[in-house]
N, C-alpha and C positions, 0 to 999 in steps of 0.2 A: 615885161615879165621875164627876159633874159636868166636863165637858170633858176629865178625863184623857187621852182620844187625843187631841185637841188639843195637850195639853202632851208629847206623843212626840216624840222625836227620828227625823228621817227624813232622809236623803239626797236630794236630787235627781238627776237622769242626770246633771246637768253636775257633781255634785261638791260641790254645795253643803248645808253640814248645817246643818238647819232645824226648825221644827216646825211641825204644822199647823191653826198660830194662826191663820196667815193667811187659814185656811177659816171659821173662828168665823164663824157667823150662816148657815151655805151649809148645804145639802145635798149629802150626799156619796154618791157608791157609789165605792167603795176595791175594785181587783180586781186578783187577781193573774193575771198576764197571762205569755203564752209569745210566741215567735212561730214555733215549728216543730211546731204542733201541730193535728189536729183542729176544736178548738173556733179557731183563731186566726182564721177569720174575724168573730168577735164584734169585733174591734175597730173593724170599719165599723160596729154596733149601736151600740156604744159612744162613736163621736164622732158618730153621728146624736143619739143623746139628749142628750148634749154639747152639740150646737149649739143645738137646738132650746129646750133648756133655760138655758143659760146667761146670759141676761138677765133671769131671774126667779131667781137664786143658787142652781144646781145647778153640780157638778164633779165629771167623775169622774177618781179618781186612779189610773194604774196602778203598779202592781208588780215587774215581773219576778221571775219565778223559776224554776231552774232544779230545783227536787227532782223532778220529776214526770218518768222517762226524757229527760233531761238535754234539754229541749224549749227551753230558752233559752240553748244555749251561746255566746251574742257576747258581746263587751265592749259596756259601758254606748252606746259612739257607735256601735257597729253596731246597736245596738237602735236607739236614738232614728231614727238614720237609715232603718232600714229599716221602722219606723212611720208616720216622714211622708212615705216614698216611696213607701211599697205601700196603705197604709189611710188616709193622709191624715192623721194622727193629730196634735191639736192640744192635748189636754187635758195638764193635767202628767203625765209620768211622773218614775219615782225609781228607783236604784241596784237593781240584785239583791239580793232579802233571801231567808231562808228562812221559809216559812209554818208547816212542821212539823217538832217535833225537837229536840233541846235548845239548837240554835241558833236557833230559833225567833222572830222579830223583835218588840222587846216592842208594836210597835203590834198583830202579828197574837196575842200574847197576850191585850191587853185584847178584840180583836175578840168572838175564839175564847170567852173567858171573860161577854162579855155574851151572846153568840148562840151555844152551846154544837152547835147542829144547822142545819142548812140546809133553807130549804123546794126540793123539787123538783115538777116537771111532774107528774103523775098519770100515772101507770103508765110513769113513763119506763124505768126498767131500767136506768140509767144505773150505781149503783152497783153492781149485781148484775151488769152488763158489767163492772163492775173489777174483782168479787171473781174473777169466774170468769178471769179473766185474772191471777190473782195478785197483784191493786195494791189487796188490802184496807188502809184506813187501820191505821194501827199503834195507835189509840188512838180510841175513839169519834167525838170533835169532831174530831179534825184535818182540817184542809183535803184536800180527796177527789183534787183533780186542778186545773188550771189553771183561770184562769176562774172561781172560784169569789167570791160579788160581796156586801159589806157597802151596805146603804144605813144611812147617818148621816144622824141628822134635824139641825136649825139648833142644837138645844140639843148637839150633839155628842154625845147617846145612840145607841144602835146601835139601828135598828125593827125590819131583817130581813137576815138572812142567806140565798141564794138556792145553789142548788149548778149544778156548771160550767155542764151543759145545761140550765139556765132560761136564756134569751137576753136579755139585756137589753130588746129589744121584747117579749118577753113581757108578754101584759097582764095580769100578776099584778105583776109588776115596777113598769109602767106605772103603773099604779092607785097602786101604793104611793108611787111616787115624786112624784106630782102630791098626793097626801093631803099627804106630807111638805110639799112647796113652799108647802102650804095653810097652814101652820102658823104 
């Protein structure tokens, strides 16, 4: 699987289809992001780490998506816009894809298939919050809920999978992501 998410084809917001070659040699954490939702203030976590990081070759990429009670219904320039106007958001984002499902986007296939489970918080109850709410995954691995965050090390391996409520500053996250930048 050497690079193979690298060699994905992805969309940008602006329209432009791409792969994410251009990341070869970075550190990534790849997340699918809402912006009408609970967790949506992760995306100030997320361009803090952003910043702080990005001179030592971290990126993180977001996603949109809308499977999770349709929590991202704008078009592509209403998102973008109201990212860099509400959360300041400067990291690349990409097109609306689907994470789970048989439209399922073949980047979040390879994701899905190196990291089959997500690490969570300790005693969060996060998914036990969504069964009892009727939002049980439809299939073991699939992506739980929005927010849910790939870190990719510089070789383009997947190291960890994190589920929605792990925060990006979480310092399980942390830890991980500066081990990676070590590398």
């Amino acid at each position: 699987m050497q690079n193979s998410l690298l060699n994905t084809h992805v969309t940008t917001i602006d329209g432009e289809v791409t792969t994410l070659e251009k990341y070869a040699g970075k550190v990534l954490l790849i997340v699918n992001v809402a912006s009408r939702c609970g967790l949506t203030p992760q995306y100030e976590q997320l361009e803090n780490i952003q910043k702080a990081w990005a001179d030592q070759g971290f990126v993180v990429l977001g996603f949109p998506c809308n499977q999770f009670m349709g929590q991202e219904p704008g078009s592509e320039e209403e998102i973008k816009t109201y990212c860099a106007s509400t959360w300041g958001v400067t990291f690349p984002m990409f097109s609306k894809i689907d994470v789970n499902g048989d439209a399922r986007h073949p980047l979040y296939q390879k994701l899905i298939a190196a990291a089959p489970t997500a690490v969570a918080p300790e005693k969060s109850g996060f998914y036990e919050r969504m069964v009892s709410k009727g939002r049980t995954p439809l299939y073991p691995d699939d992506i739980l809920w929005n927010f849910e965050k790939f870190l990719v090390g510089r070789d383009g391996q997947v190291v960890q999978r994190y589920s929605p409520d792990m925060t990006p500053e979480d310092p399980i996250v942390m830890e991980s992501i500066k081990i990676a930048l070590a590398k």
